[in-house]
gemmi code that builds the backbone of each chain (N, CA, C; Angstrom):
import gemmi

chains = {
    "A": [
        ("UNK", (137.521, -9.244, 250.418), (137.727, -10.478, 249.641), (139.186, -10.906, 249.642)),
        ("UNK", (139.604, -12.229, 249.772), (140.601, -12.865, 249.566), (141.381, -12.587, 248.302)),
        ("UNK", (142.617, -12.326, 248.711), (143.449, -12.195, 247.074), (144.112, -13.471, 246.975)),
        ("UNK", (144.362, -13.431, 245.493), (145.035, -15.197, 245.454), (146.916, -14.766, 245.195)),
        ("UNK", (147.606, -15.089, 245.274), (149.113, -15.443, 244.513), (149.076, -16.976, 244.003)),
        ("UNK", (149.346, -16.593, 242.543), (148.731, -18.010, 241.702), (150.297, -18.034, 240.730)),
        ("UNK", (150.801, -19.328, 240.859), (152.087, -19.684, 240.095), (151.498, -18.839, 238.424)),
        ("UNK", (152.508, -18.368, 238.068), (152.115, -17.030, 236.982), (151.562, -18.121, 235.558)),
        ("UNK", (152.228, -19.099, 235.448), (151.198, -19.910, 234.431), (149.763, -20.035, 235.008)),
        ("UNK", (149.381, -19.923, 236.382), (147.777, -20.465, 236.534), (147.326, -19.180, 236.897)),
        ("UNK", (147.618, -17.939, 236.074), (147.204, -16.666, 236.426), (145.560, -16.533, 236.296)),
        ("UNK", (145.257, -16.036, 237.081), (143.534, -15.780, 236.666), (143.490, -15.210, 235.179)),
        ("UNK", (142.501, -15.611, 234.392), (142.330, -15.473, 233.230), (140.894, -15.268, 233.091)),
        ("UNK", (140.499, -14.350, 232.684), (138.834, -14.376, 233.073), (138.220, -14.944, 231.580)),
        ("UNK", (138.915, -15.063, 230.588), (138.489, -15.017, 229.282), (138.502, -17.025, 229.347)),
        ("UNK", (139.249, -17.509, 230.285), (139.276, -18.498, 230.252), (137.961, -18.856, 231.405)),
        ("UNK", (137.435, -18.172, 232.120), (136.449, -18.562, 233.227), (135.413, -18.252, 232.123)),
        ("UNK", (135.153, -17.088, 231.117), (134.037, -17.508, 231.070), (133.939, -18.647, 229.875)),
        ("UNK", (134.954, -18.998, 228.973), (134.743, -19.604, 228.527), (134.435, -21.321, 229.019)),
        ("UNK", (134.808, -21.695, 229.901), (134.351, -23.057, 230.511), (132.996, -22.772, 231.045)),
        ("UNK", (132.779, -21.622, 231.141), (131.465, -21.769, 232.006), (130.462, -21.579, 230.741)),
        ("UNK", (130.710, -21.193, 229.396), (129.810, -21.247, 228.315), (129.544, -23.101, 227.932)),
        ("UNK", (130.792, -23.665, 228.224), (130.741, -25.157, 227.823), (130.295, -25.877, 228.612)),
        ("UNK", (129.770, -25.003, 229.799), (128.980, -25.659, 231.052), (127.560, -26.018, 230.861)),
        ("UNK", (127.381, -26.566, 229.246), (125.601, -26.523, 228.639), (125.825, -27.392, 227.412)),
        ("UNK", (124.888, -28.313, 227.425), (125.206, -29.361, 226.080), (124.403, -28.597, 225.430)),
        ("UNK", (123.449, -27.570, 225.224), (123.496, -27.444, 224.222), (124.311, -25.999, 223.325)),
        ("UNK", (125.285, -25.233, 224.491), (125.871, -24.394, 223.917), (127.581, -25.759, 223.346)),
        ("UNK", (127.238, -26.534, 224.071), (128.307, -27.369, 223.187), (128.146, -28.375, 222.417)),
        ("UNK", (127.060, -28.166, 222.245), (126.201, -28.690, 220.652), (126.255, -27.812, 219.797)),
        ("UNK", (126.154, -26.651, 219.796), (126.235, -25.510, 218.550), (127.974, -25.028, 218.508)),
        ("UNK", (128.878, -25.143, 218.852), (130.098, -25.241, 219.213), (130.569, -26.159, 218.413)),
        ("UNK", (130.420, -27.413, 218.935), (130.462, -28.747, 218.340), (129.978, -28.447, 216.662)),
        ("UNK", (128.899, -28.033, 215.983), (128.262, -28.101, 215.233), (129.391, -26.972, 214.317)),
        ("UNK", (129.844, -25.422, 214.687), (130.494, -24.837, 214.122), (131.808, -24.913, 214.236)),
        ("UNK", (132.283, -26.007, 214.845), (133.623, -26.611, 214.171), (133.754, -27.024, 213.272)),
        ("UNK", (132.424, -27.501, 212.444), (132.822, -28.032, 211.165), (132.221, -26.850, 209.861)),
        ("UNK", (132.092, -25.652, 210.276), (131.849, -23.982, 209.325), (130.784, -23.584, 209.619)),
        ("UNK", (130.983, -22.296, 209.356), (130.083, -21.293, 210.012), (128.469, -21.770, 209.478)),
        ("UNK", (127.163, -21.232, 210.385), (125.660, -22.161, 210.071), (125.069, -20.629, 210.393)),
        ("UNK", (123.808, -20.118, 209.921), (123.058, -19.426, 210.758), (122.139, -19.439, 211.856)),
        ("UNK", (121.508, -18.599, 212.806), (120.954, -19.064, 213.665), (119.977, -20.401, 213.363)),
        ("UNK", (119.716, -20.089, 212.396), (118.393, -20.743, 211.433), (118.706, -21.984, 212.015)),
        ("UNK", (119.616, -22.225, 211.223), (120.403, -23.711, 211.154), (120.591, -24.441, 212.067)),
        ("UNK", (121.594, -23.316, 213.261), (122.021, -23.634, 214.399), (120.660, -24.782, 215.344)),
        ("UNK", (119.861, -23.549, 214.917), (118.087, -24.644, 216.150), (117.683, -25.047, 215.422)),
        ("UNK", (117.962, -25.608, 214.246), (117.053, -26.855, 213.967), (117.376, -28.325, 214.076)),
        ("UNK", (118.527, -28.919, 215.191), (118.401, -29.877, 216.070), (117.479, -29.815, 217.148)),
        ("UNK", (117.300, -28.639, 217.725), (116.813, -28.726, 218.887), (114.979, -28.109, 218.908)),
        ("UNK", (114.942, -28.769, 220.033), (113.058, -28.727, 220.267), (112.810, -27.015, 221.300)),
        ("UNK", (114.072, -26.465, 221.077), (113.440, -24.867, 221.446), (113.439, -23.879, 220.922)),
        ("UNK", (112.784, -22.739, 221.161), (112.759, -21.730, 220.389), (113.814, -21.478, 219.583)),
        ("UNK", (114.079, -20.187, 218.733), (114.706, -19.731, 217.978), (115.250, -18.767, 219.267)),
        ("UNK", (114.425, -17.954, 220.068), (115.000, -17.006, 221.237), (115.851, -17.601, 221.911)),
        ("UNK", (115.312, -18.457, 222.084), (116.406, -19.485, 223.444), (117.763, -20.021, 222.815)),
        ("UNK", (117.653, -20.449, 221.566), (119.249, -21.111, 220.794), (120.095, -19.134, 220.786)),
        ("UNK", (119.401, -18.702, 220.419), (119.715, -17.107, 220.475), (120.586, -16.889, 221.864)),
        ("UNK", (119.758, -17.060, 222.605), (120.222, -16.519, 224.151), (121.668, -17.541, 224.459)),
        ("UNK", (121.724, -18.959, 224.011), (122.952, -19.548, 224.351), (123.926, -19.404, 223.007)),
        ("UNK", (123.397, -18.741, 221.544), (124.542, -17.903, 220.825), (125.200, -16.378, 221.979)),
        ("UNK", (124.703, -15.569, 221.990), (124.955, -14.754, 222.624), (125.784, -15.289, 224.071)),
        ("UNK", (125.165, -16.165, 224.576), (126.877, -16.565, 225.812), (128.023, -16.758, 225.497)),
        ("UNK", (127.789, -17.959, 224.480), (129.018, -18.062, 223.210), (129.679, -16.763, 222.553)),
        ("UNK", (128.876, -15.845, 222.368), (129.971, -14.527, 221.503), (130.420, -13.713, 223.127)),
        ("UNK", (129.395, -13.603, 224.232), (130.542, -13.230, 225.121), (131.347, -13.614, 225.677)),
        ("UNK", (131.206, -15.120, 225.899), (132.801, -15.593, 226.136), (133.786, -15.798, 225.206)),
        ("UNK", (133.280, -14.724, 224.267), (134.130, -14.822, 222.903), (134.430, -16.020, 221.754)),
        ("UNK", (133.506, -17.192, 222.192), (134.145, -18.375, 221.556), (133.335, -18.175, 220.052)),
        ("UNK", (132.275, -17.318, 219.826), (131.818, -16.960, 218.575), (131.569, -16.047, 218.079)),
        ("UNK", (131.783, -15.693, 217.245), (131.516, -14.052, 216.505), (130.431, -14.312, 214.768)),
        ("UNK", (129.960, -13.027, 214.903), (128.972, -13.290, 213.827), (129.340, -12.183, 212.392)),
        ("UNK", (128.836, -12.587, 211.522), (128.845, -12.303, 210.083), (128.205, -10.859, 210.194)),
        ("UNK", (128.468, -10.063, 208.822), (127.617, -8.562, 208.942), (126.834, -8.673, 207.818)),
        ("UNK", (126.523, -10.197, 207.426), (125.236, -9.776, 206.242), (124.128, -9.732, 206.886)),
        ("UNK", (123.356, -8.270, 206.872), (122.179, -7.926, 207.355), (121.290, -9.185, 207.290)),
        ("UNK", (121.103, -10.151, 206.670), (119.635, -10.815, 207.160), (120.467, -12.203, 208.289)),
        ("UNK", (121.479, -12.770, 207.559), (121.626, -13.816, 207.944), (122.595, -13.827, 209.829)),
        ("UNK", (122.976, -13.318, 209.087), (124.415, -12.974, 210.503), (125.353, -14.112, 210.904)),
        ("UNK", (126.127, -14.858, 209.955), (126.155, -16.261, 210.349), (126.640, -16.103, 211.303)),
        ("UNK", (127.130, -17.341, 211.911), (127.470, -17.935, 213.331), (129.088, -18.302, 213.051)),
        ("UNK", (129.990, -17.728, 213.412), (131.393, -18.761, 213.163), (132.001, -18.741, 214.467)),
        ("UNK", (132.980, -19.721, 214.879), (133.606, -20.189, 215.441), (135.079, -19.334, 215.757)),
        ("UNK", (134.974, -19.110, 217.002), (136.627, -18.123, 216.958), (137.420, -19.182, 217.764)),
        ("UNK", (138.247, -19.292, 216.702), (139.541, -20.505, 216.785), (140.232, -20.074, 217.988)),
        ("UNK", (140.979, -18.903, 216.991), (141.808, -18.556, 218.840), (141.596, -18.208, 219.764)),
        ("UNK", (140.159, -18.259, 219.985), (139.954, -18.314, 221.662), (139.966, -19.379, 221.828)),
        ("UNK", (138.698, -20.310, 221.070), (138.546, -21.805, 221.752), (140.314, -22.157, 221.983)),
        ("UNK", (140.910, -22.239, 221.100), (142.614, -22.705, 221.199), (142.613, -22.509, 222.457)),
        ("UNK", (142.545, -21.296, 223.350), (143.335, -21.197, 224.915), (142.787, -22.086, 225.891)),
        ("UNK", (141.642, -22.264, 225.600), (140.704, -23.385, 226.288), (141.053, -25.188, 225.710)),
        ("UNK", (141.446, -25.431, 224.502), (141.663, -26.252, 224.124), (143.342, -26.118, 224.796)),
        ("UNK", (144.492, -25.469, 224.788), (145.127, -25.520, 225.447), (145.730, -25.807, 227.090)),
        ("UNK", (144.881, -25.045, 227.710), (144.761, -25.547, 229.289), (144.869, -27.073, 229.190)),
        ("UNK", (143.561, -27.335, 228.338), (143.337, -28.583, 228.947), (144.491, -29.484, 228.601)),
        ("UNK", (144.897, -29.474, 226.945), (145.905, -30.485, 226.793), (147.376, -30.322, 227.462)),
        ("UNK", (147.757, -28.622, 228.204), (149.012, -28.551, 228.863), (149.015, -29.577, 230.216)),
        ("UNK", (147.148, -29.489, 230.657), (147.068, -30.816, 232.234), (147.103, -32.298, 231.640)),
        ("UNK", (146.631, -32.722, 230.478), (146.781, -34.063, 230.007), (148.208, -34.175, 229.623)),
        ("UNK", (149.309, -33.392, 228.920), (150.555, -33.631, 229.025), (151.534, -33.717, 230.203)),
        ("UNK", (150.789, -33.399, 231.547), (151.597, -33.149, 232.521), (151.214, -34.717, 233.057)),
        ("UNK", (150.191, -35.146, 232.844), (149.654, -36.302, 233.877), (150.023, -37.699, 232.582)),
        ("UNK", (150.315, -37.189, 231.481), (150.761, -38.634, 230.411), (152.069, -38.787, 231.158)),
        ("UNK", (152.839, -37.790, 231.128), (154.295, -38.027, 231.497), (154.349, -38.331, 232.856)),
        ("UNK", (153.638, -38.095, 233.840), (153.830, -38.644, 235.192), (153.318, -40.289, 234.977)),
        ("UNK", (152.632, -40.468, 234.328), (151.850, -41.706, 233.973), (153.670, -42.872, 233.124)),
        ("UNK", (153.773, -41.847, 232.378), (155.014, -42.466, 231.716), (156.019, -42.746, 232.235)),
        ("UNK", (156.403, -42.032, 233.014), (157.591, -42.314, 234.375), (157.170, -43.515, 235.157)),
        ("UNK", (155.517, -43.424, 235.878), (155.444, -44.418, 236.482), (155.832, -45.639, 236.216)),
        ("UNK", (154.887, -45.642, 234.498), (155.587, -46.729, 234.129), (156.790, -47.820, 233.608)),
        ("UNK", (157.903, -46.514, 233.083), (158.781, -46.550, 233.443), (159.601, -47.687, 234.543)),
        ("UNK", (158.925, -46.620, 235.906), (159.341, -47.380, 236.723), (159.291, -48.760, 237.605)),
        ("UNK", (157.873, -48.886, 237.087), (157.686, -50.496, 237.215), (157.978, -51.396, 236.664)),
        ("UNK", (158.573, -51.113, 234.965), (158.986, -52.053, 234.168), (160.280, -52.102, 234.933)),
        ("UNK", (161.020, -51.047, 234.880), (162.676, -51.042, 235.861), (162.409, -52.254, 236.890)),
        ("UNK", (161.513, -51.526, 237.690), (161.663, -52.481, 239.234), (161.060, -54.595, 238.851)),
        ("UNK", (160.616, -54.523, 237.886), (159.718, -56.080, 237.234), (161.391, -56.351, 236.744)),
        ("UNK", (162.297, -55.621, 235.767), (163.520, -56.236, 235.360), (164.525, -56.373, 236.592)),
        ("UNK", (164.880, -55.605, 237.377), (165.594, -55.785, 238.674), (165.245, -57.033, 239.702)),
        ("UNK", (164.150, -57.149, 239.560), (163.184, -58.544, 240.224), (163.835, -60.123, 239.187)),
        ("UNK", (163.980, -59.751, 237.924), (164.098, -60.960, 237.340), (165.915, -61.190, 237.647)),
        ("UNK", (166.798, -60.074, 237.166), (167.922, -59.776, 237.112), (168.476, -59.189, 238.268)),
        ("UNK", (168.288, -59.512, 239.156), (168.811, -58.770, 241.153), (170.401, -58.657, 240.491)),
    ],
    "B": [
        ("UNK", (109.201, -26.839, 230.094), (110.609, -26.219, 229.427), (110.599, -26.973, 228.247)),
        ("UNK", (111.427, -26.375, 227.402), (111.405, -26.788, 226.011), (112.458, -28.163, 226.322)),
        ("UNK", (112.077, -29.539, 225.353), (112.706, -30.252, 225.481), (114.081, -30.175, 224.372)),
        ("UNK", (115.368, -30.870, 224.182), (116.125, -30.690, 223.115), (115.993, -32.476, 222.228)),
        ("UNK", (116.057, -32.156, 221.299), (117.017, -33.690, 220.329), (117.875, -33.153, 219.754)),
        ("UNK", (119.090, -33.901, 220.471), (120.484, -33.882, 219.954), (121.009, -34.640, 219.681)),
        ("UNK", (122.105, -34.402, 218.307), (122.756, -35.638, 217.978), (123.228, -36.776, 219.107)),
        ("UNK", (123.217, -37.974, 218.672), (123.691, -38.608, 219.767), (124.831, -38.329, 220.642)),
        ("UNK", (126.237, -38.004, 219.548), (127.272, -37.671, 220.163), (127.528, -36.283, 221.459)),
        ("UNK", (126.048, -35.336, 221.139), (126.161, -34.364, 221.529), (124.726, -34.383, 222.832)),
        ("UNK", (124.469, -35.919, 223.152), (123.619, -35.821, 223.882), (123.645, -35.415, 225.806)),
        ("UNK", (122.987, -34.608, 226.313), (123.667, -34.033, 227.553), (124.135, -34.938, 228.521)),
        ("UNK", (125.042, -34.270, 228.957), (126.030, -34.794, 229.938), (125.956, -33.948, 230.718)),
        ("UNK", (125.623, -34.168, 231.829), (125.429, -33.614, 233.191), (127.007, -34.140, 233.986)),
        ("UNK", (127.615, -35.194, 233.621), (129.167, -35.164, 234.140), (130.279, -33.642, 233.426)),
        ("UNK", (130.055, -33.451, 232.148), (130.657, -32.450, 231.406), (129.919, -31.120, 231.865)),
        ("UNK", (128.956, -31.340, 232.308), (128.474, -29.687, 233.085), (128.807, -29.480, 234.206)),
        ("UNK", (129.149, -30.409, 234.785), (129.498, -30.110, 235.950), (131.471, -29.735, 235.933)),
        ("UNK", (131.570, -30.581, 235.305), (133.657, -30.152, 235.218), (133.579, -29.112, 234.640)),
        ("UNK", (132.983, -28.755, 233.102), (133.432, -27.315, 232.957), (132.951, -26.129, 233.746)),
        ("UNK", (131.663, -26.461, 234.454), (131.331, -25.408, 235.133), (132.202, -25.457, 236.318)),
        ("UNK", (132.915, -26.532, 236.783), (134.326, -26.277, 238.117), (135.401, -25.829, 237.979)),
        ("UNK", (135.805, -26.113, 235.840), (136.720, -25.164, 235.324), (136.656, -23.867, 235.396)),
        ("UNK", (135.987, -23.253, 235.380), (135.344, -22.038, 234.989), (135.787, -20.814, 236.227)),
        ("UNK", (136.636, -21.451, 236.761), (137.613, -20.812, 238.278), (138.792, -20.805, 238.026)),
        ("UNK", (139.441, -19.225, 238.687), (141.095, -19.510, 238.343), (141.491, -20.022, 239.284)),
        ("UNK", (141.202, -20.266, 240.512), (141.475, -21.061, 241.649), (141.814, -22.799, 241.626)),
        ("UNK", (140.426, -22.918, 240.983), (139.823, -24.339, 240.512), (140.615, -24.961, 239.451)),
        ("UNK", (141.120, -24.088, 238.748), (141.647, -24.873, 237.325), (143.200, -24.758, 238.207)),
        ("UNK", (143.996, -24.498, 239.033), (145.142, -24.342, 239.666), (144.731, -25.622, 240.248)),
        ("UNK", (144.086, -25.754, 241.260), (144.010, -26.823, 241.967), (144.123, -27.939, 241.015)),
        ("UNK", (143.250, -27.841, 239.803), (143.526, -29.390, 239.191), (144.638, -29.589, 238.224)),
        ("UNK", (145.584, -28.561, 238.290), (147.333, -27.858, 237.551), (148.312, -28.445, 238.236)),
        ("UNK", (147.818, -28.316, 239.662), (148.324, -28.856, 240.868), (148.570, -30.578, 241.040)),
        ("UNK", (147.650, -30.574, 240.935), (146.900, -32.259, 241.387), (147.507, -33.027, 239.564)),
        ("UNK", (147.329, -32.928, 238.765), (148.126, -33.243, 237.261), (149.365, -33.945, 237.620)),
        ("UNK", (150.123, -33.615, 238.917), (151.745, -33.663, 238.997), (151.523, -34.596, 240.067)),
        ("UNK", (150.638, -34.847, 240.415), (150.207, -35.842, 241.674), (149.473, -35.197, 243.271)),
        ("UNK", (149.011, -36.339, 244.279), (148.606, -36.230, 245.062), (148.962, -35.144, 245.752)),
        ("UNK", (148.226, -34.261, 246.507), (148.480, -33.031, 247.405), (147.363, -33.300, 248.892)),
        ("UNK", (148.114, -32.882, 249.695), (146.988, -32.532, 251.068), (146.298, -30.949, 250.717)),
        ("UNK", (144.817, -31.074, 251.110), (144.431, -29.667, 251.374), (145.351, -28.440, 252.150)),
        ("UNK", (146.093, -28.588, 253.070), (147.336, -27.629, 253.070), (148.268, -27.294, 251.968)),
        ("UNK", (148.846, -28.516, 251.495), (149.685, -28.292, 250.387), (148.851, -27.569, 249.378)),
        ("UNK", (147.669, -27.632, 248.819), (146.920, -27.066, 247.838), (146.569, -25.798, 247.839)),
        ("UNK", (146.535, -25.569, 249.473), (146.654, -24.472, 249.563), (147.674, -23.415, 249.649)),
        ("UNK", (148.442, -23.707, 250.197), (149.649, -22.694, 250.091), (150.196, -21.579, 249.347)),
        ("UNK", (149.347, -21.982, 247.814), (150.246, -21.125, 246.757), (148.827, -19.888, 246.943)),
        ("UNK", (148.040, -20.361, 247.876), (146.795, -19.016, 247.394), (146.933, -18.328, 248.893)),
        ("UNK", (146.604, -16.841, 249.210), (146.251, -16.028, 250.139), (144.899, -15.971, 250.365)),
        ("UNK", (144.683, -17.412, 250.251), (143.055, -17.184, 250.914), (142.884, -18.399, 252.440)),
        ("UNK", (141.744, -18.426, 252.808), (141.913, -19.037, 253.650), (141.538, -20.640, 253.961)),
        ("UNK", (142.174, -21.724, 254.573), (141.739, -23.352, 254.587), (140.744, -23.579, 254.129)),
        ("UNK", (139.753, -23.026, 254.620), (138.255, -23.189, 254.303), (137.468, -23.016, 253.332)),
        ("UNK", (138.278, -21.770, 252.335), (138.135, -21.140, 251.443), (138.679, -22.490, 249.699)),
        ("UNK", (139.901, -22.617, 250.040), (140.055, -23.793, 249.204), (139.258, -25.142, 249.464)),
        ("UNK", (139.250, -25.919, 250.854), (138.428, -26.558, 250.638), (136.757, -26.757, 249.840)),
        ("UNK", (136.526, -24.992, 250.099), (135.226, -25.270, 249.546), (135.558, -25.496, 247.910)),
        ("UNK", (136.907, -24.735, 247.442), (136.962, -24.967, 246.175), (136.632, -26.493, 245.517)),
        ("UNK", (137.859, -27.072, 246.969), (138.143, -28.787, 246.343), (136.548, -29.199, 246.548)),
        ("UNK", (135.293, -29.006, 247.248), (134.361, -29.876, 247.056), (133.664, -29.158, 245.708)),
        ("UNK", (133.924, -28.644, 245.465), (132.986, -28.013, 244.099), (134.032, -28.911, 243.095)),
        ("UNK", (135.242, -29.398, 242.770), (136.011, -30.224, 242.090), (135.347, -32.067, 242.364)),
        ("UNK", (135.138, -31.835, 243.956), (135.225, -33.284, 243.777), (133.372, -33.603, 243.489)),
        ("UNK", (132.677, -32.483, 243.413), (131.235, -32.687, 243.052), (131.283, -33.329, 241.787)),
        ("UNK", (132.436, -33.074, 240.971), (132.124, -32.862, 239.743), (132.882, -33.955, 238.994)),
        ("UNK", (132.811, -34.651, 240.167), (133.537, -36.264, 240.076), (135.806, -35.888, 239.374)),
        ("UNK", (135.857, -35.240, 240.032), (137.190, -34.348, 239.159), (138.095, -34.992, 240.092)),
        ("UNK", (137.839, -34.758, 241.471), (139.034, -34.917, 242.691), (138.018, -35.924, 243.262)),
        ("UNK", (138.959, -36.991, 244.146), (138.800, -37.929, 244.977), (139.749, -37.723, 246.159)),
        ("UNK", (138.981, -37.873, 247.252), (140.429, -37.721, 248.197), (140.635, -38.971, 249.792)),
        ("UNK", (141.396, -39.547, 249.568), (142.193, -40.347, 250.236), (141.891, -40.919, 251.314)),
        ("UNK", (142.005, -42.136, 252.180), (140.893, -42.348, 253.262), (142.069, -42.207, 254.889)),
        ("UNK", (143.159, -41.949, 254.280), (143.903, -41.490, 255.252), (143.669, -40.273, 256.505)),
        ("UNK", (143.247, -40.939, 257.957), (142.217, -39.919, 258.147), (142.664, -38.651, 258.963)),
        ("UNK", (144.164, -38.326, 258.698), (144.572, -37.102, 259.008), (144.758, -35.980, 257.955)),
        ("UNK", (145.303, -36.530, 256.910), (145.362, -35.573, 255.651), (144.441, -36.242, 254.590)),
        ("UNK", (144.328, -37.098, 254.454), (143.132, -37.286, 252.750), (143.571, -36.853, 251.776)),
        ("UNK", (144.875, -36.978, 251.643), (145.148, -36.356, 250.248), (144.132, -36.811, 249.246)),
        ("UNK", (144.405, -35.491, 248.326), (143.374, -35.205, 247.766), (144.086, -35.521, 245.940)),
        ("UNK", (143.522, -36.517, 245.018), (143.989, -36.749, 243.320), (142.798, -36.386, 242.433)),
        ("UNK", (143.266, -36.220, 241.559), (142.834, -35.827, 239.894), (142.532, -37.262, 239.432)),
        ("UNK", (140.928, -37.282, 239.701), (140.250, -38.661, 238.773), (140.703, -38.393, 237.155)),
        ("UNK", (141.538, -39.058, 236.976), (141.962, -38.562, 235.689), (140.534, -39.580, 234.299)),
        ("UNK", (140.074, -40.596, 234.708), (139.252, -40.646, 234.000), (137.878, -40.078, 233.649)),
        ("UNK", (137.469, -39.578, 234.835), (136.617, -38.427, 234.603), (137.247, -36.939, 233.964)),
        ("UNK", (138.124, -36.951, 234.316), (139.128, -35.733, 233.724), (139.210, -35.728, 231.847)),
        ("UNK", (139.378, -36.915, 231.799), (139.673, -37.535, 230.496), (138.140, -37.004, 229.990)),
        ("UNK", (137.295, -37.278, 230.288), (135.818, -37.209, 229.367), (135.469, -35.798, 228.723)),
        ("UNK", (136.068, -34.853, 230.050), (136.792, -32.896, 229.633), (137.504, -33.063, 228.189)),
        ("UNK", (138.597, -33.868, 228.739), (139.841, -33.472, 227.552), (139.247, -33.764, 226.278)),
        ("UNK", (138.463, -35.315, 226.200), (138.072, -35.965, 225.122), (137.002, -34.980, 224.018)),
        ("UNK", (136.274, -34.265, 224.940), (134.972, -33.624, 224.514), (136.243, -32.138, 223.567)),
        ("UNK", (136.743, -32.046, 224.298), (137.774, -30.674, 223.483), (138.470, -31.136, 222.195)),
        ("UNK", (139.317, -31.947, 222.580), (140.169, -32.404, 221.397), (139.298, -32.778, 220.392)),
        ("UNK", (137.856, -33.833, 220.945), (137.412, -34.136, 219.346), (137.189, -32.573, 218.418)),
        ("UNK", (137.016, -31.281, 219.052), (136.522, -30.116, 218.486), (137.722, -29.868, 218.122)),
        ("UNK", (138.591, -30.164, 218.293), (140.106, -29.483, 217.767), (140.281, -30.494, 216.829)),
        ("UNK", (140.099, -31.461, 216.813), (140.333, -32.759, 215.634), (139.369, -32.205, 214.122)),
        ("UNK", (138.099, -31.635, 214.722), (136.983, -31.738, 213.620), (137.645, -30.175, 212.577)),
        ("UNK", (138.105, -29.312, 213.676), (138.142, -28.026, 212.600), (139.458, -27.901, 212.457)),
        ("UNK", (140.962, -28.923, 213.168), (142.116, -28.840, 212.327), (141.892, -29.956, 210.571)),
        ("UNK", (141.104, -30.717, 210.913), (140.920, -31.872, 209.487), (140.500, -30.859, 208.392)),
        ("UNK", (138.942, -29.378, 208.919), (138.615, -28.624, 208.240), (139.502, -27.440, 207.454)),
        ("UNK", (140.537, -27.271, 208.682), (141.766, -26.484, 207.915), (142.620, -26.906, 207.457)),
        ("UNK", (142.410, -28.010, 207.119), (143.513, -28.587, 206.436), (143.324, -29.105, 205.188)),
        ("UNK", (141.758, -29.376, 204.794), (141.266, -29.462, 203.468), (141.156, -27.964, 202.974)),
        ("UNK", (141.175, -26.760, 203.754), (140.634, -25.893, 203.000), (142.539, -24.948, 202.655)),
        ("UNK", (143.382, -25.374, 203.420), (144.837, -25.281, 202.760), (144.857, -25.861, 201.652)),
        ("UNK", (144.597, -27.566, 201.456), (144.763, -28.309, 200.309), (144.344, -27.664, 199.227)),
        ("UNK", (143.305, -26.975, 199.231), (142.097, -26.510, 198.163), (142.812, -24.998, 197.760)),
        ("UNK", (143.690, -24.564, 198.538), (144.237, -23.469, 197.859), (145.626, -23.473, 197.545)),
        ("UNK", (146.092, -24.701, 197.779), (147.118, -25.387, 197.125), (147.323, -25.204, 196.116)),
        ("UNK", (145.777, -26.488, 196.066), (145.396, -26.724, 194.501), (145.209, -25.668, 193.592)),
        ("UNK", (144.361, -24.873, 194.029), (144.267, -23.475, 193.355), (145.054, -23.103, 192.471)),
        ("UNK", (146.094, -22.501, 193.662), (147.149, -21.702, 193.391), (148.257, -22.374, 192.436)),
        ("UNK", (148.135, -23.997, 192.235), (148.650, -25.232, 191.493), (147.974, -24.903, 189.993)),
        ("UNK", (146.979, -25.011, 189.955), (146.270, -25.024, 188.862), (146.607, -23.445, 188.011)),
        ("UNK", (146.467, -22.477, 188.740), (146.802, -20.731, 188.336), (148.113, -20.736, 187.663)),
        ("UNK", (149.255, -21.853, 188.084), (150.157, -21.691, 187.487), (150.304, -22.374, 186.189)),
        ("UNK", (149.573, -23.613, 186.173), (149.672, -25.149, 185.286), (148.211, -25.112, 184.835)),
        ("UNK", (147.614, -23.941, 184.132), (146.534, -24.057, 183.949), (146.214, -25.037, 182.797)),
    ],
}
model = gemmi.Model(1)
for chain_id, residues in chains.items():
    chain = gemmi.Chain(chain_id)
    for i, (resn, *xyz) in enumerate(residues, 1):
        res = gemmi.Residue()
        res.name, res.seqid = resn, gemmi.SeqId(i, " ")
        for name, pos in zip(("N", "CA", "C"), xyz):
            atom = gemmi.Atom()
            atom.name, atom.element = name, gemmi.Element(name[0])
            atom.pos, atom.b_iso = gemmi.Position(*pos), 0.0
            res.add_atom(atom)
        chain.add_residue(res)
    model.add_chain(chain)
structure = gemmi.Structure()
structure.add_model(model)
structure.setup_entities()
């Protein structure tokens, strides 16, 4: 297998692979979505949706191994909560590539207002 | 298969399954780290990895499946850009989750503000 050399900010991160690949499912980012706003139990969690209780189960469980959720230890309920600082590293990536491409965006424009005043004022 | 009803906001997106599942690479998320700062040729994209031409390209078509990368009609290199408005629909779907549970931590600071306001000024 191929090895990579990756600029040390875009280091392989596996905690970050699996977490995009858990958000690779509307409905594990429907229950995501849903425990951003406090922890729900499974209960809770499937009763938007038209499938089993096993199946919302099976896409909790992707969610706690890509770490983005961890559960409660009261024996019946087990709630569902949301782990901040993981989602954060994932919420990070993304806004470190939207800050890189505002400011290239900002320069551009920048530079067209420059070159529109040089046009009026030679 | 079981069908779902989901909130509207949270209704599936087969564009968002497909980007996070192209995120979900440390290769893949470089390439579009890369491309953020502007246009690159498939050589240039490649360079920073020890793998081989063919090997990144297949990366970039799993990016540009996913409506992420577009590349250029120039027909020796094609440079290859970051659809940043499809890009945007990624970022948008994150931040609103970072919007919903910083508003949540921030009422539940207020509330022990208050608390801790009241404990003194009872």
């Amino acid at each position: 297998m191929a090895t990579t050399t990756l600029p040390e900010s875009d280091l392989p991160d596996p905690g970050l692979d699996a977490m995009f690949a858990a958000l690779a499912d509307p409905t594990r980012r429907s229950i995501v979505a849903r425990l951003t706003k406090g922890e729900a139990t499974v209960n809770e969690l499937a009763e938007p949706f038209a499938m089993s209780l096993q199946a919302v189960s099976k896409h909790i469980q992707v969610l706690e191994r890509a770490g983005l959720v961890s559960r409660g230890r009261h024996r019946q309920t087990r709630p569902c909560r949301l782990e901040l600082e993981a989602f954060r590293a994932a919420t990070d990536w993304i806004e470190d590539q939207r800050r890189v491409w505002s400011e290239r965006l900002d320069r551009l424009d920048q530079h067209l207002t420059d070159l529109q005043r040089d046009r009026k004022n030679p």
